[in-house]
Structure formats: C-alpha cells, structure tokens
N, C-alpha and C positions, 0 to 999 in steps of 0.2 A: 302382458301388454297393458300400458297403461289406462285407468280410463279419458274416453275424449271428453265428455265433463263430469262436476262435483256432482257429489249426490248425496242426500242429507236434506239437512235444515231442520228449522223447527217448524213446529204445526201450524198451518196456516200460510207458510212462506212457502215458494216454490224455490227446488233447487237454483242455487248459485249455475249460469250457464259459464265455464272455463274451458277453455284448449289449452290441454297437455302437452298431445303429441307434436311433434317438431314438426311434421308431414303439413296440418291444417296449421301449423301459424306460416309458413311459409305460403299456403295458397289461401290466407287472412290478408297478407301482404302483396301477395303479387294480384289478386283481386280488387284491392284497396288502391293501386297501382293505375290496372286500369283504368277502374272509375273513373279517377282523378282524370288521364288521359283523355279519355273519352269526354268528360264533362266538358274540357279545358278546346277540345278540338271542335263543339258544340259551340260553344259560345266564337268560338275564331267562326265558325261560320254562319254566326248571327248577329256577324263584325261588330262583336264586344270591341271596348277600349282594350289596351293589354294590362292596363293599372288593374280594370273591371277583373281580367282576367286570373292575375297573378295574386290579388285578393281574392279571390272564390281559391284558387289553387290552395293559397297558403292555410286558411281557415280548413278544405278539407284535410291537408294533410296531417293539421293539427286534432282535428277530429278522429279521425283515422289513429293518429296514436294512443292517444287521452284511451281511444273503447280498447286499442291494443293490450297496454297497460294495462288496464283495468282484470280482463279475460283471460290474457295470458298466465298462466303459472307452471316453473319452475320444477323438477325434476325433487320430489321430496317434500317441497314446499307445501303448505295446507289451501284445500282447494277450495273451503266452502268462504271461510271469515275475507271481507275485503280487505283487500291490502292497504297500508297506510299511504296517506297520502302524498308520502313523499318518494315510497317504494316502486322505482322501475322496471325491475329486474328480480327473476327470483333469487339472485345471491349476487354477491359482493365482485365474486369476478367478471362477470358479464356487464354488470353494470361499466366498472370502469375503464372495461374494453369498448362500450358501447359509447362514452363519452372521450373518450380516446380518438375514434371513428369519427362520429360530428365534431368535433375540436379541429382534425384535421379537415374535412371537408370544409367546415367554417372560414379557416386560414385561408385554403384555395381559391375558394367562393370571393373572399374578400382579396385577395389579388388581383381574379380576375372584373372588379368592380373598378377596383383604381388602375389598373391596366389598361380599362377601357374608356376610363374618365382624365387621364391624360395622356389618352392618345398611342400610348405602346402597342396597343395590340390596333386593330382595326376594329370600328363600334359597327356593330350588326343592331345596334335595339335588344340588346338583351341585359343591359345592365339592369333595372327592372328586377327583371326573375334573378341575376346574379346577390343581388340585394336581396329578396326574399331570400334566397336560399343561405346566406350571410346569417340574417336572423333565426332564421330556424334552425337552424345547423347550430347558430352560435347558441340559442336560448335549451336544445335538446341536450347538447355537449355539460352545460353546466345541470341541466337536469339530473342526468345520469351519474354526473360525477359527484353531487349531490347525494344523490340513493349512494353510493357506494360509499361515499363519506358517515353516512345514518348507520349504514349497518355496521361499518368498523367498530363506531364508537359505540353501537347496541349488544357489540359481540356477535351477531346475528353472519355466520356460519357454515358454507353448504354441508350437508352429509354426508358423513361418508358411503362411498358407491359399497353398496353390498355383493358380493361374490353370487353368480346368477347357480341357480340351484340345478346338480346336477340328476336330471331323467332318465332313467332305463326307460328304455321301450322292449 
C-alpha cells in the first residue's frame, strides 16, 4: 500500500505533507466541494451580493486547486522535492485528459453565457457564475494542457507499472 505521505527531508525540515492514495484526494475534493457550498450558502444567507458571492466562490476554488496541485502526487512520482511550477499532474496523460475536461466544460460554460445573453435560453441570474465558471474552466484547461505540453518536451514519462509480487501464505 502506498504511503499517505512523504517521509524524509532534510535536517531540520519537516516532512513534505503529500496524498498518494486515490481514496483521500477524492475526499480532498469532495470536502473542498463542500466547503465552497457551504461557505457560498452562508453568505446567500447574509444576502451577500451574488458578484460578492461568485467572487469568494471563484477565489476558493482556485485555492483549493493551487494546495491540490501542490499535495497531490502521482503513482511513481517523487513524493518529498516540490513540484515545478508548472507541473499539474503527476504525468503527461492525466494532465492532458484533465485539460481536455476543463476545455470542454469551458466551451459549455461559454454557451450557456451567450445563450443567456441573447435570449435563447430563458435568464435565471445565473450568467454570473456561468462566467465564472467560463474562466476558470477556461484558465485550468490551458493550465493542464500546459503541464502536459512541459513534460513531452522534458521527456518526463510515467513508469512503468511493475507486476505486483506474488505471496504464498
């Protein structure tokens, strides 16, 4: 089993804290999830603006990623040294499936903005957040595709999966 964080460092530093396992970045994310909900449902009832709102929203989310990035590592991948700064993902395929994902959310996002801006669909007040999520979608899509673009050009590689070792009991 892998571990759930790095362990090491040098003297005087405390271990690098990283999530490994798939299990805690999934409840990294749907916790981060909440929050955001919760924060966002607090302020609707402390009748915030929805500008006020969708600005705190969008800042956390982007928070929220930034420590994901950061904590996250990759199957292989080294768990103590920080990742470079342009590194999203711990390898090349993920990343560009992940900017693949926000590219297309982004395109939707931006549909349903001008959809709503002249009138095709029926405006509910949400072009707003459909905008936020335009830029964020659009700014995380080129992110990713970015990391993925770094590591082609670094050579940078996943490993290959090792044949799991077989136990007599």
């Amino acid at each position: 089993m892998p571990p759930l964080v790095g362990e090491g460092g040098t003297m005087g530093r405390e271990p690098a804290f990283r999530i490994v396992r798939w299990e805690l970045k999934v409840l990294y994310i749907v916790v981060a999830w909440i929050v955001g909900y919760a924060l966002a449902d607090l302020l609707r009832r402390l009748d915030a603006a929805e500008i006020v709102i969708g600005i705190v929203s969008l800042i956390l989310d982007i928070v929220a990623f930034v420590i994901a990035v950061r904590i996250f590592r990759g199957r292989g991948e080294p768990i103590d040294p920080p990742r470079a700064w342009w590194r999203m993902t711990g390898w090349r395929p993920l990343s560009r499936r992940l900017g693949v994902v926000f590219g297309a959310l982004a395109a939707f996002s931006l549909v349903c903005v001008v959809g709503e801006s002249v009138g095709a669909v029926a405006a509910n007040g949400a072009a707003f957040g459909w905008l936020g999520l335009t830029v964020q979608s659009g700014v995380l899509c080129l992110l990713y595709l970015n990391s993925a673009a770094q590591m082609t050009r670094l050579g940078i590689v996943k490993p290959e999966r090792l044949r799991p070792t077989i136990r007599l009991t």
